[in-house]
N, C-alpha and C positions, 0 to 999 in steps of 0.2 A: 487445557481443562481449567476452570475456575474453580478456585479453593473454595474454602467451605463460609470460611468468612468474608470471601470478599463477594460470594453469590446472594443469599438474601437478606444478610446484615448489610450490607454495602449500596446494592441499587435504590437509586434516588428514589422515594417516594412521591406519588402513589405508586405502589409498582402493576406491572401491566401483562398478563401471561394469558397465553391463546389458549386452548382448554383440548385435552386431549377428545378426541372423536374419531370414534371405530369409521375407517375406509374414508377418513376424511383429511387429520393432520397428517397424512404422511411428509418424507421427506420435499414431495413436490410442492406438495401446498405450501408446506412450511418457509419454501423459498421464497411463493411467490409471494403471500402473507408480508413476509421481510423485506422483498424490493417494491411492495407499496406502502405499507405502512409496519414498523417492525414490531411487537412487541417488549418487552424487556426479556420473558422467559420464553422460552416453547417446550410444551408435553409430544411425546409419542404417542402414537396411539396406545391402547391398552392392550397388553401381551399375557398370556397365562404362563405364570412360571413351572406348571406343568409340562406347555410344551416349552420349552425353553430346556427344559432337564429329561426330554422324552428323546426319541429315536429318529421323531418327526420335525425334530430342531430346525430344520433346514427351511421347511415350511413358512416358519414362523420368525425365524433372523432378521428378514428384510424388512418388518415394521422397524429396526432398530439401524436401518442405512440413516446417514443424517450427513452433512457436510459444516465444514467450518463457519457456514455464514450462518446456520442456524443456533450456534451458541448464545447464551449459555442453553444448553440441551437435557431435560429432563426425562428420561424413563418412566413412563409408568408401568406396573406389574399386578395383576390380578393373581388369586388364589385362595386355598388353605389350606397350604401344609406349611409349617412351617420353616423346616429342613429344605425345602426348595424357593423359601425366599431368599435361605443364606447362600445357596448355590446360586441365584439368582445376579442377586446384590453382589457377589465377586465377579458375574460373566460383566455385569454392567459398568464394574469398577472398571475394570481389564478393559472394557470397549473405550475407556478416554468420556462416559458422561459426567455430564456435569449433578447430576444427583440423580435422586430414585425417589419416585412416588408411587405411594400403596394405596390401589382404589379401593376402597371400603366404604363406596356410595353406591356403584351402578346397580340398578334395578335390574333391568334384562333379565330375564327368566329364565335363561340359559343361565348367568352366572349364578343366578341364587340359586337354583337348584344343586351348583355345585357346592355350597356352602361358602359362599365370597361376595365379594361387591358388599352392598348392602347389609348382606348375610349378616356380618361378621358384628354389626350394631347391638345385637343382640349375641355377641357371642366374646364378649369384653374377655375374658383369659385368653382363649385361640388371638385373638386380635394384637393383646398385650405380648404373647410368646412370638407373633407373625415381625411385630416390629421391633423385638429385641433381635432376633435372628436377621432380622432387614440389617439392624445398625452394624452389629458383627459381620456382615458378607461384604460391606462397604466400608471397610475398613482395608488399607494398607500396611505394609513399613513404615510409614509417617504422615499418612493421613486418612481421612474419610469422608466421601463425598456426603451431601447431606439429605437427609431421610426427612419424607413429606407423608401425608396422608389427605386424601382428597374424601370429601364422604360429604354425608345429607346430617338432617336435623334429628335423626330418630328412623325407625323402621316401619311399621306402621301406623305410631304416633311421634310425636316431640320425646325426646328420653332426654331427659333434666342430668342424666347422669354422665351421656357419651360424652359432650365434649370436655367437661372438666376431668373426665376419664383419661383423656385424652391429652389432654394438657400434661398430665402428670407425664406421660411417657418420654417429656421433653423433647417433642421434637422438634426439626430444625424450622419447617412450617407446616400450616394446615390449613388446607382450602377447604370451605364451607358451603355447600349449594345451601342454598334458602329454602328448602322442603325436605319434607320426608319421602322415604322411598315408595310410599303407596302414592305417593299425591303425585309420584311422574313430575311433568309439567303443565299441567290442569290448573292450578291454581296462581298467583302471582309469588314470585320468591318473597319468602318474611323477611324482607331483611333488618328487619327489628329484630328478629332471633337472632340473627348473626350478631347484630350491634351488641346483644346479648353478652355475645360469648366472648367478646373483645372484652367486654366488662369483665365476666372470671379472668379470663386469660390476665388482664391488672390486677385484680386483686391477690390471685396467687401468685403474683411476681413474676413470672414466667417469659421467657424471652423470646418464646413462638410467635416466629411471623404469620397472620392470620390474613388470607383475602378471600374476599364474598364471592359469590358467584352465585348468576341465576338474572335473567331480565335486565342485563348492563349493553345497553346500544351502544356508545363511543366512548371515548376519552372523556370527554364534556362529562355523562351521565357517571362516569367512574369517579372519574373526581369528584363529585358532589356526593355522593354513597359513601366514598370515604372519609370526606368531609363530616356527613352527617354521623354514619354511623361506626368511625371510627377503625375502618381495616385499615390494616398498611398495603394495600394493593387490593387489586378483583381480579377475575379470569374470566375473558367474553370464550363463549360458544358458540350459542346458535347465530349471537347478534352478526358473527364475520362473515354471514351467507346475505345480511344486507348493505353492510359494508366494509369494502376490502382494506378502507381505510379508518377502519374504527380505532385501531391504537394513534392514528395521527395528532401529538400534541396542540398543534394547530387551528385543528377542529379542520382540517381540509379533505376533502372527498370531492374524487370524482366519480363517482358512482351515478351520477346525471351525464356521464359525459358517455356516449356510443361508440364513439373512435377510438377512444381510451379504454373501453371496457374489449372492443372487439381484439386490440390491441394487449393485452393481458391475456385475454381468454386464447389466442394465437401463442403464447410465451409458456401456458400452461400446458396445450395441446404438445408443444414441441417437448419440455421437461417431461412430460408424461411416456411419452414417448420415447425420447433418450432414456432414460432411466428404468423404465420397465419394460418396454418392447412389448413384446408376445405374452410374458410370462404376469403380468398382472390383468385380468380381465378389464377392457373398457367399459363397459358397464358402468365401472366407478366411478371414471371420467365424467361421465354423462350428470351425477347427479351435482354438480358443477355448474352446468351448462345455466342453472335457472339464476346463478350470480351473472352472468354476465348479459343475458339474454333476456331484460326485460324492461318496460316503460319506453314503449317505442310504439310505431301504430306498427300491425304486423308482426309481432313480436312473439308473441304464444303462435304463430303458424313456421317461425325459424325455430324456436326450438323443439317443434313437433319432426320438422325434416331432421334436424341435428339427431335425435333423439334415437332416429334409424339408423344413423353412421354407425360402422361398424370397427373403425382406425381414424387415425391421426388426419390420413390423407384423404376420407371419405368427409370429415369436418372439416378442413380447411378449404375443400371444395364449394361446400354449401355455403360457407362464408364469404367466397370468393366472388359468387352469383350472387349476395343479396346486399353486396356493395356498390 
């Protein structure tokens, strides 16, 4: 495990962290993310500390499988109760993560009806009690892994008040998407707003590591973000479904390369497969498929056959024929 100061006081800047996404970072992607291009941190998917403290545990653990090559390893946790973040923040200690992050951005309409994600922008006490209770569960005998918050600019407008609300809470860091939670992603991330917040975050002295996130394609376009507007790192999303090499310091991508991509998307089928078998629906595999399966002549008609496979073995079949 990485201590608490040597995880985001310590990594060289910019720092560079893959962004959590439902049925998408699992522990496979995560891998493969790492043997093309690594980034410095990785999130879990987002897990409700509901079920995590439910009866239907079992269910819901295996978002939190991870191996040593995906260190340092961040949890993330949805909810709001706050008595189940501290239950929570001790299973995650006890699992050997490298810290815990509390989503109090996600829109999805299932979590805000539960009163979380986003929710909670508008709900600053429940919020404040959820990450005092985060920090106490993630505590030890002699240490505590460190406590994130991932969130938007406001709930259905900008709120001048969250993030320095925020700040106060001292946390160890805070990823910022560049919108509010009505605005989805419709609009271009602000990241003027962010640059914003970098600003309080100086003025009150605060020692919160802060990275942007929202519309960052590679390393190139990271660095110059934090260049301009000042974060000590970003988190790419959606940009890692264009390429697989966006954390590459180098600026190197083979994402024009066919051999190379069929070659990965072979490595992913396989881990997928090892690692889940039967018990993960492929389905999931599948929305994958469109990273490695395009800019080719014939290329929307492979992944329209891929798209019918139903296993590991029924895809590397059709790969097999349209080489």
């Amino acid at each position: 495990m990485v201590s608490m100061k040597s995880l985001w006081q310590s990594i060289t800047k910019p720092i560079m962290a893959l962004a959590p996404m439902e049925d998408v970072t699992d522990t496979v992607f995560r891998r493969i993310v790492a043997r093309c291009a690594r980034p410095d941190v990785f999130f879990t998917e987002f897990t409700s500390v509901e079920g995590l403290n439910s009866q239907g545990r079992d269910e819901v653990i295996h978002r939190f499988d991870y191996t040593e090559e995906e260190r340092p390893i961040i949890a993330q946790v949805w909810g709001n109760t706050a008595a189940l973040f501290f239950k929570a923040a001790k299973l995650i200690a006890d699992l050997g993560f490298d810290g815990i992050d509390i989503n109090m951005g996600c829109p999805e309409k299932s979590v805000i009806d539960h009163g979380a994600g986003a929710c909670l922008i508008d709900r600053p006490k429940l919020a404040k009690e959820i990450i005092a209770a985060t920090k106490e569960g993630s505590k030890s005998a002699s240490w505590r892994i460190p406590v994130s918050v991932k969130t938007r600019l406001g709930y259905k407008k900008i709120s001048p008040d969250w993030i320095p609300f925020l700040l106060e809470q001292n946390l160890d860091a805070l990823i910022i998407h560049g919108r509010t939670a009505a605005e989805l992603s419709k609009i271009p991330a602000r990241w003027d707003e962010i640059g914003k917040a970098v600003t309080v975050r100086n003025q009150m002295k605060k020692q919160t590591i802060i990275l942007g996130n929202g519309d960052v394609a590679n390393y190139a376009d990271a660095a110059q973000k934090c260049r301009v507007y000042g974060t000590d790192g970003v988190m790419i999303g959606r940009g890692i479904f264009h390429d697989l090499w966006a954390f590459d310091r180098a600026g190197k991508s083979n994402m024009g390369n066919q051999q190379e991509l069929f070659g990965v998307m072979r490595e992913h089928l396989k881990l997928f497969d090892e690692t889940w078998g039967t018990g993960r629906n492929f389905a999931i595999m599948k929305k994958f498929f469109k990273i490695y399966i395009h800019g080719f002549p014939n290329a929307s008609a492979l992944r329209e056959r891929l798209m019918a496979a139903n296993n590991r073995e029924e895809a590397e079949k059709i790969l097999d024929t349209s080489q």
